[in-house]
N, CA, C and O atoms as a GROMACS GRO file, in nm:
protein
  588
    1UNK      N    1   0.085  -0.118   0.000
    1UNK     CA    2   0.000   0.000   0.000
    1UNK      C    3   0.089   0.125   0.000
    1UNK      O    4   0.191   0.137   0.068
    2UNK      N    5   0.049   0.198  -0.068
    2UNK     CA    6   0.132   0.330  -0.062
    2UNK      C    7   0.136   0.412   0.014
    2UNK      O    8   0.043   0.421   0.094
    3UNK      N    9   0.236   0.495   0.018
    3UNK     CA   10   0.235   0.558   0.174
    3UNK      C   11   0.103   0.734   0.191
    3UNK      O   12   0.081   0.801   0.292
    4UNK      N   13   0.066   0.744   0.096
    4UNK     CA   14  -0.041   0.828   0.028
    4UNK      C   15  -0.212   0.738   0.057
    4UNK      O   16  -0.305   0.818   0.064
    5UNK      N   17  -0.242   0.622   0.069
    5UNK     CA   18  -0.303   0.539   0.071
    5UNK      C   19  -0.303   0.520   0.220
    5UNK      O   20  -0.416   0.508   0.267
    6UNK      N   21  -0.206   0.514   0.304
    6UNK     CA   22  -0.213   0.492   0.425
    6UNK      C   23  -0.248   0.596   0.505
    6UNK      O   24  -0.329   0.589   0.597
    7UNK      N   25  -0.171   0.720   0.463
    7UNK     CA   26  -0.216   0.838   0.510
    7UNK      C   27  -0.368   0.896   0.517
    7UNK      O   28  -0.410   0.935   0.626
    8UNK      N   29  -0.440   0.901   0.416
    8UNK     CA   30  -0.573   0.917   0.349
    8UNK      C   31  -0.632   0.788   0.448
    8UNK      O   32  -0.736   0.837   0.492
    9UNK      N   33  -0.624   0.677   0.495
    9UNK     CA   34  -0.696   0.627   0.546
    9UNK      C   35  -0.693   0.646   0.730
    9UNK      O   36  -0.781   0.611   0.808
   10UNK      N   37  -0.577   0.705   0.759
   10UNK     CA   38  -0.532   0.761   0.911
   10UNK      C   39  -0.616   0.852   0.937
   10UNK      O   40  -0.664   0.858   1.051
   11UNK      N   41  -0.660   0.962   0.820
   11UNK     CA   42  -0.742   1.116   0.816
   11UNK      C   43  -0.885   1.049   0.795
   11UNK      O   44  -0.986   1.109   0.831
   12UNK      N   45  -0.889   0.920   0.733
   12UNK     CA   46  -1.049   0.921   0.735
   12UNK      C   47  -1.131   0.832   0.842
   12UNK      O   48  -1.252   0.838   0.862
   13UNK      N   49  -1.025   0.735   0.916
   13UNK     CA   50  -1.068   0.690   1.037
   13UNK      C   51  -1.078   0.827   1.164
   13UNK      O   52  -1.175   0.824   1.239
   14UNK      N   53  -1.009   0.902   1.176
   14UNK     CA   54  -1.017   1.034   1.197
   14UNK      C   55  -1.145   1.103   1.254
   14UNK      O   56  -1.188   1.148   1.360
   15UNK      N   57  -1.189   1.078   1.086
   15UNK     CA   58  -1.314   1.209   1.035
   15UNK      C   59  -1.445   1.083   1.067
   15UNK      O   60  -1.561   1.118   1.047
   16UNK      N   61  -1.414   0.916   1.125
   16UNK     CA   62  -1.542   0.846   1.126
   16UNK      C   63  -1.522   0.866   1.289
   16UNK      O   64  -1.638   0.855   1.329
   17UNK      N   65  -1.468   0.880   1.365
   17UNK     CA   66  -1.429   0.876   1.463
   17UNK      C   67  -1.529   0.999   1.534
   17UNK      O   68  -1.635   0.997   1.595
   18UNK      N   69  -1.451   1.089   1.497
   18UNK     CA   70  -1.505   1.248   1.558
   18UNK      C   71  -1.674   1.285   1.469
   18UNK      O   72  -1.762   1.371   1.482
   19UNK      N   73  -1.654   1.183   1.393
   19UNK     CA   74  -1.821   1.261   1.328
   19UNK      C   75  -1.801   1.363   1.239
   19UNK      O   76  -1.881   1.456   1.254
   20UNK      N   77  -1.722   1.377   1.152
   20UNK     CA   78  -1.702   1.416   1.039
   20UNK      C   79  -1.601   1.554   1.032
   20UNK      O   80  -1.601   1.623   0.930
   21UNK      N   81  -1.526   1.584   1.136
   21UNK     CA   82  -1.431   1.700   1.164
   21UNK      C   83  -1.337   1.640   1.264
   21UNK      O   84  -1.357   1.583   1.372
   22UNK      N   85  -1.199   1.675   1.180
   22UNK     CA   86  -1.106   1.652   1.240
   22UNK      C   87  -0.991   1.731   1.259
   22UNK      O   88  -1.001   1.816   1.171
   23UNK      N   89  -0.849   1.760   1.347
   23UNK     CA   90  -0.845   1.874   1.342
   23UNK      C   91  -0.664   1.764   1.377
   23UNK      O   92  -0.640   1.684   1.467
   24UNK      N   93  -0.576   1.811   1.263
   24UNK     CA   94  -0.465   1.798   1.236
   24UNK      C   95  -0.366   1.843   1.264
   24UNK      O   96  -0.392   1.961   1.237
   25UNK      N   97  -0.234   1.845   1.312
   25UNK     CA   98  -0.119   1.882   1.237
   25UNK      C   99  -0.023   1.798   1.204
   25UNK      O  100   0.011   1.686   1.240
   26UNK      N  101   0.032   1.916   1.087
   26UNK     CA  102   0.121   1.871   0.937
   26UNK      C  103   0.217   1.812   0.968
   26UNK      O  104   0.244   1.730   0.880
   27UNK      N  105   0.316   1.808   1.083
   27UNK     CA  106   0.456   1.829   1.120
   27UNK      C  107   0.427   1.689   1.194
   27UNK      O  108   0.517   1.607   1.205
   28UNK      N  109   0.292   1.664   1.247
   28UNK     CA  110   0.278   1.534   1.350
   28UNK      C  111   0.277   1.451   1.265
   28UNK      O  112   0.370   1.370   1.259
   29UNK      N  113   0.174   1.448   1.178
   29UNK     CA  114   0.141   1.364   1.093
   29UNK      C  115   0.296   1.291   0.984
   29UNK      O  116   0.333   1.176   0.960
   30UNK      N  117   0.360   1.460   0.933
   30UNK     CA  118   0.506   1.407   0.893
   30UNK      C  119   0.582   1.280   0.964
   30UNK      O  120   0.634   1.187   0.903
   31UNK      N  121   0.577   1.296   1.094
   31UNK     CA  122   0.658   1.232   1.180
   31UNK      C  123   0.594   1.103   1.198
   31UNK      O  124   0.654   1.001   1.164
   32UNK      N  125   0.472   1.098   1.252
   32UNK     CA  126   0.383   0.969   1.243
   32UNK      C  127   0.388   0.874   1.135
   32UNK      O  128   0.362   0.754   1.147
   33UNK      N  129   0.434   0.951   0.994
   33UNK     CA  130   0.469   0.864   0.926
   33UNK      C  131   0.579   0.867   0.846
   33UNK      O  132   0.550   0.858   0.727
   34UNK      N  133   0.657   0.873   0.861
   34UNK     CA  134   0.814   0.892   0.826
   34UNK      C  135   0.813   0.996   0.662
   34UNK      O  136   0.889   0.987   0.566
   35UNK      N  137   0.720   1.069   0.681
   35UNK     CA  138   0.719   1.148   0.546
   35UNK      C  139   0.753   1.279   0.591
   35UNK      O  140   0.759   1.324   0.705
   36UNK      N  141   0.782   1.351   0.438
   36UNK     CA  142   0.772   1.497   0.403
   36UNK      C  143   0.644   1.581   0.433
   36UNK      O  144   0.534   1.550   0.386
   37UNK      N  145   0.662   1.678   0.505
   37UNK     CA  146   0.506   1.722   0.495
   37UNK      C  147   0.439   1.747   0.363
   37UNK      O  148   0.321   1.723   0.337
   38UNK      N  149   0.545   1.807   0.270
   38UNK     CA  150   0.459   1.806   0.153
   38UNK      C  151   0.420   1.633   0.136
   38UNK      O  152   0.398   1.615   0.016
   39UNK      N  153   0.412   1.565   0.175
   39UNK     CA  154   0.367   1.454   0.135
   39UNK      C  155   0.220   1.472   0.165
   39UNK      O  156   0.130   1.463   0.082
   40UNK      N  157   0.201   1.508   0.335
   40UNK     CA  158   0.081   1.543   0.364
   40UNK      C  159  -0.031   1.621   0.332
   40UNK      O  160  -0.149   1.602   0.364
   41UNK      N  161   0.041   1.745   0.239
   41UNK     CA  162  -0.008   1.842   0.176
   41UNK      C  163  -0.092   1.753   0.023
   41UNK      O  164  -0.212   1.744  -0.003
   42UNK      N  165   0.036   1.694  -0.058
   42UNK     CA  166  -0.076   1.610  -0.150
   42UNK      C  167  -0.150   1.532  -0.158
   42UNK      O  168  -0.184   1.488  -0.268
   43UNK      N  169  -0.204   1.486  -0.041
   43UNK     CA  170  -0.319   1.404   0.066
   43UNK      C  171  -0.415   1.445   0.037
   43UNK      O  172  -0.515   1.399  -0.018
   44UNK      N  173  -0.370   1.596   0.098
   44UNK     CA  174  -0.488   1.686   0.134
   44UNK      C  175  -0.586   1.712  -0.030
   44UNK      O  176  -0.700   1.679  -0.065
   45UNK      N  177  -0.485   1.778  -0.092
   45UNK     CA  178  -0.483   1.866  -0.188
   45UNK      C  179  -0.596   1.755  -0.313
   45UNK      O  180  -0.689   1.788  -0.385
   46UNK      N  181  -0.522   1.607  -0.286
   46UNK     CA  182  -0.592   1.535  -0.385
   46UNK      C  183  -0.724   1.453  -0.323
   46UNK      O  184  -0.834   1.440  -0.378
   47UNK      N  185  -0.687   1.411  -0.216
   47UNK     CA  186  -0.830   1.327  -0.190
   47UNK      C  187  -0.967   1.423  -0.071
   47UNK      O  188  -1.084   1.394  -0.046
   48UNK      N  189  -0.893   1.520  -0.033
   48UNK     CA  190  -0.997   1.578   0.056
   48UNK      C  191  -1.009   1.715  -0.039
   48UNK      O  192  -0.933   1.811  -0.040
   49UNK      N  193  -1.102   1.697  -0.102
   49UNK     CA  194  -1.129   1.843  -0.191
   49UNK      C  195  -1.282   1.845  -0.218
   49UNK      O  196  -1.366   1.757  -0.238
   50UNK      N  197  -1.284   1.961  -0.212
   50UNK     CA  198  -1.498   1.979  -0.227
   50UNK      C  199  -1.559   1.918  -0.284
   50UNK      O  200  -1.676   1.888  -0.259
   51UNK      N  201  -1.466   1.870  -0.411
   51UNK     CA  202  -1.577   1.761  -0.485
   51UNK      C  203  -1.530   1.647  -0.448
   51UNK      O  204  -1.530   1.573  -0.546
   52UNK      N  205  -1.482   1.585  -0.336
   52UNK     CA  206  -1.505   1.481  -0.292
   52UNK      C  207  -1.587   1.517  -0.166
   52UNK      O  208  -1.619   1.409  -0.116
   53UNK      N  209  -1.634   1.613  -0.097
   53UNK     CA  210  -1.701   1.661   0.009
   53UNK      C  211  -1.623   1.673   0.134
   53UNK      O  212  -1.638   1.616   0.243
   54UNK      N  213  -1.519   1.776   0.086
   54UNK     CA  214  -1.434   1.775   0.219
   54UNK      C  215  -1.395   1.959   0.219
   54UNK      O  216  -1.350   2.024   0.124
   55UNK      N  217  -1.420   1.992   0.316
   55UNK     CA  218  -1.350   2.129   0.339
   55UNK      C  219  -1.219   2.111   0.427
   55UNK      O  220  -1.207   2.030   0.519
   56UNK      N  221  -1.103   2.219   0.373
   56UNK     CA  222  -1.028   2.188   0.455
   56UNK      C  223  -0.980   2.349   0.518
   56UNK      O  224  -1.010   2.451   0.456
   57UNK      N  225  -0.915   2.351   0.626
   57UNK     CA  226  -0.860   2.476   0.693
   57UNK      C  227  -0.732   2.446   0.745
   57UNK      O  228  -0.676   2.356   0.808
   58UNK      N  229  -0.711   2.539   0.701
   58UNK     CA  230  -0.531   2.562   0.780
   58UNK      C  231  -0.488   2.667   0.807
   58UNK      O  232  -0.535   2.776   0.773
   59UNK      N  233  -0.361   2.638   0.894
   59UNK     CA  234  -0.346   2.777   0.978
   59UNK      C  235  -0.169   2.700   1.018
   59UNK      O  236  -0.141   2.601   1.085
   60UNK      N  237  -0.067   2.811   0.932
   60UNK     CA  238   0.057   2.755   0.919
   60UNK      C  239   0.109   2.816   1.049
   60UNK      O  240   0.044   2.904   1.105
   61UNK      N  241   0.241   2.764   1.103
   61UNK     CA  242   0.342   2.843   1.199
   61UNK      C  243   0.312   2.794   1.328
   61UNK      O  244   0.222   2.711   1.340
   62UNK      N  245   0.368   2.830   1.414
   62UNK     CA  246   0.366   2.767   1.582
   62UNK      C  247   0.226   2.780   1.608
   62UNK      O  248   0.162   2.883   1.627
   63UNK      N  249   0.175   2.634   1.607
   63UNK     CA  250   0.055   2.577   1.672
   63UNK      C  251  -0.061   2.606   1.577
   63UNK      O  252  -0.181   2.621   1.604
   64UNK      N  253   0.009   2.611   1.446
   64UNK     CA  254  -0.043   2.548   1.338
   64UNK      C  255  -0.180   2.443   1.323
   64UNK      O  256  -0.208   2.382   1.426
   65UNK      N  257  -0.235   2.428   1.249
   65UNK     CA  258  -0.322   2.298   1.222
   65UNK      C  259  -0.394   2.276   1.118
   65UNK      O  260  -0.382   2.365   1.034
   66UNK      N  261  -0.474   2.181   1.087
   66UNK     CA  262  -0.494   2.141   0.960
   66UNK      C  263  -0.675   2.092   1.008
   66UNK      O  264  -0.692   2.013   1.101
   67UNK      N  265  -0.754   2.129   0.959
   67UNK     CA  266  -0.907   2.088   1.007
   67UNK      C  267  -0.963   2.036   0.828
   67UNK      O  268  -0.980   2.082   0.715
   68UNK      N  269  -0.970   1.924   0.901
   68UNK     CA  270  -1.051   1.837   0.791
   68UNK      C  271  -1.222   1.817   0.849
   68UNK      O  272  -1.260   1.751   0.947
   69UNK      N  273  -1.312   1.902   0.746
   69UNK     CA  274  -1.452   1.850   0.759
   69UNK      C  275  -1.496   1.782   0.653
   69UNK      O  276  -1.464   1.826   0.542
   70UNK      N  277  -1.580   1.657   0.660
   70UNK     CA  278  -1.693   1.635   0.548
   70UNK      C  279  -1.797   1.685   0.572
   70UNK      O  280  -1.859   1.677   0.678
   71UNK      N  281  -1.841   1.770   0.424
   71UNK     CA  282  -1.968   1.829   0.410
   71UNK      C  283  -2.048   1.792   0.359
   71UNK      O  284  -2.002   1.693   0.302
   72UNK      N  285  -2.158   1.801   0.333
   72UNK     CA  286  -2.276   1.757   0.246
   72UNK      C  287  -2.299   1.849   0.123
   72UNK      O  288  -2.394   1.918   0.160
   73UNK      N  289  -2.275   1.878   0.032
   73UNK     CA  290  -2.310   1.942  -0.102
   73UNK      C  291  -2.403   1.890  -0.139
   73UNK      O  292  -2.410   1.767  -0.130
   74UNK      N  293  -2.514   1.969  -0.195
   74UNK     CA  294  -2.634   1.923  -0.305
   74UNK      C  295  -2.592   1.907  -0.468
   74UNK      O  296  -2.585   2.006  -0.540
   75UNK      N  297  -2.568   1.793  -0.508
   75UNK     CA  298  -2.576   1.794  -0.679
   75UNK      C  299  -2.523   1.933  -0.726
   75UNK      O  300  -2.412   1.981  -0.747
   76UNK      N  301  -2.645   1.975  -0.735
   76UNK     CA  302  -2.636   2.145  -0.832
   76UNK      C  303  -2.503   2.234  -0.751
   76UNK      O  304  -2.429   2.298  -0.825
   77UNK      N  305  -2.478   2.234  -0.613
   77UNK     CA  306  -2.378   2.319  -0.598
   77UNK      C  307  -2.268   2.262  -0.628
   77UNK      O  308  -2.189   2.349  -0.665
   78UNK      N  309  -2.196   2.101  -0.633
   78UNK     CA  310  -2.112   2.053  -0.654
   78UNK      C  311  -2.085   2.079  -0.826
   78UNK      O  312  -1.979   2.120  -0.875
   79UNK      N  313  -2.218   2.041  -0.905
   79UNK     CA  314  -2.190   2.077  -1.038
   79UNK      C  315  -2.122   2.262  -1.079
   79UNK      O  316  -2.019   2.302  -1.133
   80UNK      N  317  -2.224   2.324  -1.028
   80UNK     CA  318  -2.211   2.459  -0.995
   80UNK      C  319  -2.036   2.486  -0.942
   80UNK      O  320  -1.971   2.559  -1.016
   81UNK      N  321  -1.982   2.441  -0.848
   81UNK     CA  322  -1.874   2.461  -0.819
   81UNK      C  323  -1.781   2.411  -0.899
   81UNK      O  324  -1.665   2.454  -0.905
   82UNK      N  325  -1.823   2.328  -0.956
   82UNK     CA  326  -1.704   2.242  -1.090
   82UNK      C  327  -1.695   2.324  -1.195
   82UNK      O  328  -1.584   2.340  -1.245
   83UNK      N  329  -1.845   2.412  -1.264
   83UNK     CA  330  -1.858   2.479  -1.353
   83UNK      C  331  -1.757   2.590  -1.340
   83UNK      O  332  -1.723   2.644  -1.446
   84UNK      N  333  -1.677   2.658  -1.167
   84UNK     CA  334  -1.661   2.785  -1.114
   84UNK      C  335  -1.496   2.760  -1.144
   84UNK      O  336  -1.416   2.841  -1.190
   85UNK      N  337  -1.470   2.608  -1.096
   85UNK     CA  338  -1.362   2.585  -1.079
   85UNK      C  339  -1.260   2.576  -1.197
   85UNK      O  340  -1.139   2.571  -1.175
   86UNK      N  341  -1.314   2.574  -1.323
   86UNK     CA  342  -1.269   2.534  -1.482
   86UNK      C  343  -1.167   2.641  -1.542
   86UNK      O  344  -1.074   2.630  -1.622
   87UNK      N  345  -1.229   2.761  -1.463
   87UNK     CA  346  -1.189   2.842  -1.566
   87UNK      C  347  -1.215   2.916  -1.708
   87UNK      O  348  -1.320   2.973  -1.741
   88UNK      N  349  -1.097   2.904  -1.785
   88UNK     CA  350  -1.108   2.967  -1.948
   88UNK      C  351  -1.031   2.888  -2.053
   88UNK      O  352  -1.029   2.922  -2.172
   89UNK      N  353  -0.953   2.754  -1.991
   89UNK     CA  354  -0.855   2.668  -2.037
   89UNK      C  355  -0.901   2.508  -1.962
   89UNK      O  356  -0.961   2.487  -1.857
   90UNK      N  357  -0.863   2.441  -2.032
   90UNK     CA  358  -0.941   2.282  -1.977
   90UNK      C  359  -0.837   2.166  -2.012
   90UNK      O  360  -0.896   2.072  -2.065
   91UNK      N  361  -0.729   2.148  -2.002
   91UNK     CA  362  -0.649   2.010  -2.111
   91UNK      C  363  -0.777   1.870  -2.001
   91UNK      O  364  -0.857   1.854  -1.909
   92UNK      N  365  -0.686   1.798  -2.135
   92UNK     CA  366  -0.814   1.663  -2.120
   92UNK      C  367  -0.784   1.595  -2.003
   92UNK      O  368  -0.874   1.561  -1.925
   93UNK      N  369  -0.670   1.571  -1.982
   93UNK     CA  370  -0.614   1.523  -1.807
   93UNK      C  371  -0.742   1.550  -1.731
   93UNK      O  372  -0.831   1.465  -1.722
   94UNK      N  373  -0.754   1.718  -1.656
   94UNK     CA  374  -0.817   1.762  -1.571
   94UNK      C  375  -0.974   1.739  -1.583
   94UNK      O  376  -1.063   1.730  -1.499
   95UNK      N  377  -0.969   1.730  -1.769
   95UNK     CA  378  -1.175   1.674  -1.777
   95UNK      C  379  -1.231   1.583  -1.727
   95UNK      O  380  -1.336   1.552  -1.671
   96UNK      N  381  -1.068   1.518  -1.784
   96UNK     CA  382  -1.114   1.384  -1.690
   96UNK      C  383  -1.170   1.324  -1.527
   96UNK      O  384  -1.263   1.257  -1.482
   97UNK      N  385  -1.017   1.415  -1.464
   97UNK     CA  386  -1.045   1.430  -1.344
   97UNK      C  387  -1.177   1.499  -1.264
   97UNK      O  388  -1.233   1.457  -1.163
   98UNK      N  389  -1.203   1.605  -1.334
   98UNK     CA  390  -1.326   1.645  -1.312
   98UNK      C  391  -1.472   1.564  -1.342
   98UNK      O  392  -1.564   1.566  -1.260
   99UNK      N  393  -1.481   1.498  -1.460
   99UNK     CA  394  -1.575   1.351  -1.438
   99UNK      C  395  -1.559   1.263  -1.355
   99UNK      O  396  -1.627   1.291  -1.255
  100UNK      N  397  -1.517   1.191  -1.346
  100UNK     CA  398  -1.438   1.154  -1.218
  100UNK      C  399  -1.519   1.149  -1.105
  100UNK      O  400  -1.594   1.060  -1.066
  101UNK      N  401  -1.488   1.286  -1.049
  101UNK     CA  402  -1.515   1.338  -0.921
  101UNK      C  403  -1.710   1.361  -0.920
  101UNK      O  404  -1.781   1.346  -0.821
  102UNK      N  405  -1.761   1.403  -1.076
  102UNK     CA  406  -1.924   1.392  -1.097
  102UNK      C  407  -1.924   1.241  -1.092
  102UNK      O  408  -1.974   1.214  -0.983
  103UNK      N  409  -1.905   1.166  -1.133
  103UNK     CA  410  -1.948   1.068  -1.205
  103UNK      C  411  -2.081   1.024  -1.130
  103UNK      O  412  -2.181   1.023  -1.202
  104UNK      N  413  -2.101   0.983  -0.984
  104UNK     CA  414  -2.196   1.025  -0.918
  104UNK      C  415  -2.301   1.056  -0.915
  104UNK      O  416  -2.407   0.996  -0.892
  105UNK      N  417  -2.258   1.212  -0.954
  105UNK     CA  418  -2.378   1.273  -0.947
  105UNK      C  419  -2.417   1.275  -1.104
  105UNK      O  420  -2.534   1.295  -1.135
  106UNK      N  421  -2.349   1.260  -1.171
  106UNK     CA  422  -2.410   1.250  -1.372
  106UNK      C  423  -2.452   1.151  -1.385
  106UNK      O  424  -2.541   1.149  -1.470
  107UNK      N  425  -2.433   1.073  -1.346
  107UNK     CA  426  -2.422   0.905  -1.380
  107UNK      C  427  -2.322   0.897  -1.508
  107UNK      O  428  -2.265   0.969  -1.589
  108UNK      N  429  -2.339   0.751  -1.469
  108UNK     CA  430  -2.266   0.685  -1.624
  108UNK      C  431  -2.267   0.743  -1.769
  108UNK      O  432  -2.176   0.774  -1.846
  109UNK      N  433  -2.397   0.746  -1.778
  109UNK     CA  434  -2.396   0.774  -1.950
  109UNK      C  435  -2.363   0.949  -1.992
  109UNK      O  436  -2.301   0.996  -2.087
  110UNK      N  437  -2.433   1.014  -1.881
  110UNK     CA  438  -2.378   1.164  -1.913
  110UNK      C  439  -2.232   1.189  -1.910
  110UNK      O  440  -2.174   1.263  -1.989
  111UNK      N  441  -2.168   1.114  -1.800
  111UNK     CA  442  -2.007   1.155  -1.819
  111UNK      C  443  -1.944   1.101  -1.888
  111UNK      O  444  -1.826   1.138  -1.894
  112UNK      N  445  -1.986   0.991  -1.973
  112UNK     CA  446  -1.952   0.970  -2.098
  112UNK      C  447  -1.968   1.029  -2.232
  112UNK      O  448  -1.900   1.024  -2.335
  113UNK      N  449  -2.108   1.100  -2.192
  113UNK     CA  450  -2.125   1.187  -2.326
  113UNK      C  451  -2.017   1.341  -2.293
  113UNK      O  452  -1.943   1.398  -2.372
  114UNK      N  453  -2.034   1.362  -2.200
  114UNK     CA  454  -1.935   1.455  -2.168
  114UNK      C  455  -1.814   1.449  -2.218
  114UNK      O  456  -1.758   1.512  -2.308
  115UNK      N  457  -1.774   1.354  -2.135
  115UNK     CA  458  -1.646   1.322  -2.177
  115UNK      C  459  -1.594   1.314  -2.348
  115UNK      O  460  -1.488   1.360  -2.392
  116UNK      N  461  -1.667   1.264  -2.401
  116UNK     CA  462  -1.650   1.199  -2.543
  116UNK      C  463  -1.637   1.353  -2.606
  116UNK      O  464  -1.546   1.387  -2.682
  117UNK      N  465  -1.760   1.451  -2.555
  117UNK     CA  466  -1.745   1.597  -2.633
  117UNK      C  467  -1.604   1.670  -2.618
  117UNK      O  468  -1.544   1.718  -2.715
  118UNK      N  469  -1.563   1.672  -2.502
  118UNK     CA  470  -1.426   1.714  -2.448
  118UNK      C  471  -1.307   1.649  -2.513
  118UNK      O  472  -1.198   1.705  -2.512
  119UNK      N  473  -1.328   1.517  -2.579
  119UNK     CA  474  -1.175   1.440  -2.592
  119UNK      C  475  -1.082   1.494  -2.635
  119UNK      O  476  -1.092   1.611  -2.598
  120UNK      N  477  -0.986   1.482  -2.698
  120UNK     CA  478  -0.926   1.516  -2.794
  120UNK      C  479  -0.965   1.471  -2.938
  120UNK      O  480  -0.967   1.559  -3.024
  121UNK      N  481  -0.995   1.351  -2.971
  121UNK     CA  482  -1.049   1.321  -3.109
  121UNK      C  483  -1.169   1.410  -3.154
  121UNK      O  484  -1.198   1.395  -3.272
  122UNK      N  485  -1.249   1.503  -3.080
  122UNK     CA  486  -1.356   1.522  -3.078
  122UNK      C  487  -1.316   1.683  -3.109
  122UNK      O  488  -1.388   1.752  -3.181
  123UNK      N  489  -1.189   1.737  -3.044
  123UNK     CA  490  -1.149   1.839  -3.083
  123UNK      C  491  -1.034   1.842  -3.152
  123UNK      O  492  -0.959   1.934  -3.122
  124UNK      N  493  -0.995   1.758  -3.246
  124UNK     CA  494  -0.857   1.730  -3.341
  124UNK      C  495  -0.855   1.855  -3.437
  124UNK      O  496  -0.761   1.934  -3.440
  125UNK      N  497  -0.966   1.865  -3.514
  125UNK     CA  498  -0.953   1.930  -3.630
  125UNK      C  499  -0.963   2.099  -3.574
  125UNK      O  500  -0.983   2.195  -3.649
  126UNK      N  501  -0.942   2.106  -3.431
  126UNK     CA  502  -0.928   2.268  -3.403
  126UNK      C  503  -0.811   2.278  -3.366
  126UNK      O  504  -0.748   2.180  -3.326
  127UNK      N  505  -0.754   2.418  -3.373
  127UNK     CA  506  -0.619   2.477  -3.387
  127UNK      C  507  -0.597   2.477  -3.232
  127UNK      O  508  -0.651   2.518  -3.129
  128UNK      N  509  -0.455   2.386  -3.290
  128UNK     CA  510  -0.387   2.321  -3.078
  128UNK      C  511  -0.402   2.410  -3.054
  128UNK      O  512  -0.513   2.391  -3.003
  129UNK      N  513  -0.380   2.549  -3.039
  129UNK     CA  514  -0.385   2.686  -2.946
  129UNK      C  515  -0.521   2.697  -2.938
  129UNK      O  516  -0.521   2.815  -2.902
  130UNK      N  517  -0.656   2.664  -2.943
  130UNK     CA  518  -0.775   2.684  -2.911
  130UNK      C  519  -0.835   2.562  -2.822
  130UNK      O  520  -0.923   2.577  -2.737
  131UNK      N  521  -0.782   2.460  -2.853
  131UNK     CA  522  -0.822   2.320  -2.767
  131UNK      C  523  -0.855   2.325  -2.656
  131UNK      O  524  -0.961   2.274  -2.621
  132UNK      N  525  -0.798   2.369  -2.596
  132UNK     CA  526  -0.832   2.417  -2.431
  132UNK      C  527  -0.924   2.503  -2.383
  132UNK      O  528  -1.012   2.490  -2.298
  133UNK      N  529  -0.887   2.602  -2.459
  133UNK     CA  530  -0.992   2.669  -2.431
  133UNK      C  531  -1.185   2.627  -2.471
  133UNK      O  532  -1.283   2.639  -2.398
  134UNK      N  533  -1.176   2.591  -2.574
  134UNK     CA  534  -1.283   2.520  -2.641
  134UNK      C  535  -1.330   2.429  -2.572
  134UNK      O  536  -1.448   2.442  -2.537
  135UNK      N  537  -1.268   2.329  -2.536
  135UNK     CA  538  -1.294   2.223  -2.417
  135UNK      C  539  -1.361   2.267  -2.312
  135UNK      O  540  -1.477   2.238  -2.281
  136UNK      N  541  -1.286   2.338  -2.259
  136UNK     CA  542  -1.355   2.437  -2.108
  136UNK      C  543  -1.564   2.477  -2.128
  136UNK      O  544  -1.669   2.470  -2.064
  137UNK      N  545  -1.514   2.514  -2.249
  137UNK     CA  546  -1.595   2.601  -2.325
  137UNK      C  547  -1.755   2.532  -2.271
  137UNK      O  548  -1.845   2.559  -2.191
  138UNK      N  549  -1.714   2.401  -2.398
  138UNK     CA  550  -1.764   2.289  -2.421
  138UNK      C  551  -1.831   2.180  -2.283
  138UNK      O  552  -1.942   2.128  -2.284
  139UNK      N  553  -1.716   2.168  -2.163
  139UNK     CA  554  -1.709   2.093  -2.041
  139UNK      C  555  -1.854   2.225  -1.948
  139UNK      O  556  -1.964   2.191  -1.903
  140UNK      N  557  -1.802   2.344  -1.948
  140UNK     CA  558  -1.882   2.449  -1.875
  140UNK      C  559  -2.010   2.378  -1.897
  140UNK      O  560  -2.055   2.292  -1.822
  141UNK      N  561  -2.086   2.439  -2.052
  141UNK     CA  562  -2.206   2.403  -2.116
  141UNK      C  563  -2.327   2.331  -2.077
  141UNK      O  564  -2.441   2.356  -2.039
  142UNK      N  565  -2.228   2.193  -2.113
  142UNK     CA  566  -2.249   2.056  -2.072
  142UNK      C  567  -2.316   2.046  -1.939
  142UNK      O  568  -2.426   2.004  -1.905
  143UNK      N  569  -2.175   2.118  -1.847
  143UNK     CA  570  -2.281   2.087  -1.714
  143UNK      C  571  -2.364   2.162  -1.667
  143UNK      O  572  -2.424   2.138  -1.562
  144UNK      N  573  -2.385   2.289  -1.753
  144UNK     CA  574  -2.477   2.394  -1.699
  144UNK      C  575  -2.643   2.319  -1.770
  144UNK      O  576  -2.754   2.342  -1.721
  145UNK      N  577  -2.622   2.251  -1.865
  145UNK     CA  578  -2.737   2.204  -1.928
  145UNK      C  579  -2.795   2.109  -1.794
  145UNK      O  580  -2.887   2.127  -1.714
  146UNK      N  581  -2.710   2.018  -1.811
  146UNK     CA  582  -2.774   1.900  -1.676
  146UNK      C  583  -2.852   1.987  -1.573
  146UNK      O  584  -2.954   1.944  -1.518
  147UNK      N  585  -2.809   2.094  -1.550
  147UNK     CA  586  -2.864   2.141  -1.393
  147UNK      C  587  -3.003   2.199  -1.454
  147UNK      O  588  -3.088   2.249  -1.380
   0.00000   0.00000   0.00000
């Protein structure tokens, strides 16, 4: 198991423990597990994020800490916040990742149609310097229609 895998499951016995807020620090946690804090930081950064239903708070320097909550989002604000989060540029990596994180709440067949609009095959015949942006464009749309 990876040491990213172990960590993420230390923070979420944690958050079943206390009832859905938990309240961290970076430097303990480093030590608790023979890591870098940035190790801890890409924990955070990748598996506790709004669209997985996690708020997080921090507060760096002597007596520092790290507060992990799970929240409850409704559909529409999670879509809504994905729509906020995009931007004006989109590469296909992050579309992905961002289905992903709906899949959920789209189901199956929409984040596939999604997806498929976003691909790259789907945007080949537009000029590489517009791809991204177009995508975004395209990804926004999409989910503003569903809602």
């Amino acid at each position: 198991m990876r040491m990213s895998d172990i960590i993420a499951q230390f923070i979420l016995a944690g958050l079943e423990q206390s009832g859905g807020a938990v309240e961290l620090s970076r430097g303990h946690l480093a030590e608790r597990f023979g890591c870098v804090p940035s190790q801890i930081n890409y924990v955070l950064t990748t598996r506790f994020t709004p669209e997985h239903g996690y708020i997080i708070e921090t507060k760096r320097g002597g007596g520092g800490y790290i507060r992990v909550a799970r929240v409850r989002v409704s559909p529409r604000d999670l879509i809504m916040h994905t729509v906020n989060a995009v931007g004006d540029s989109l590469d296909a990596a992050s579309a992905a990742a961002f289905l992903q994180n709906l899949r959920d709440v789209l189901g199956g067949q929409i984040t596939a149609v999604v997806g498929a609009a976003c691909s790259a095959p789907a945007l080949r015949a537009l000029d590489p310097a517009k791809r991204n942006e177009t995508r975004a464009s395209i990804f926004k749309q999409c989910l503003l229609h569903v809602l």
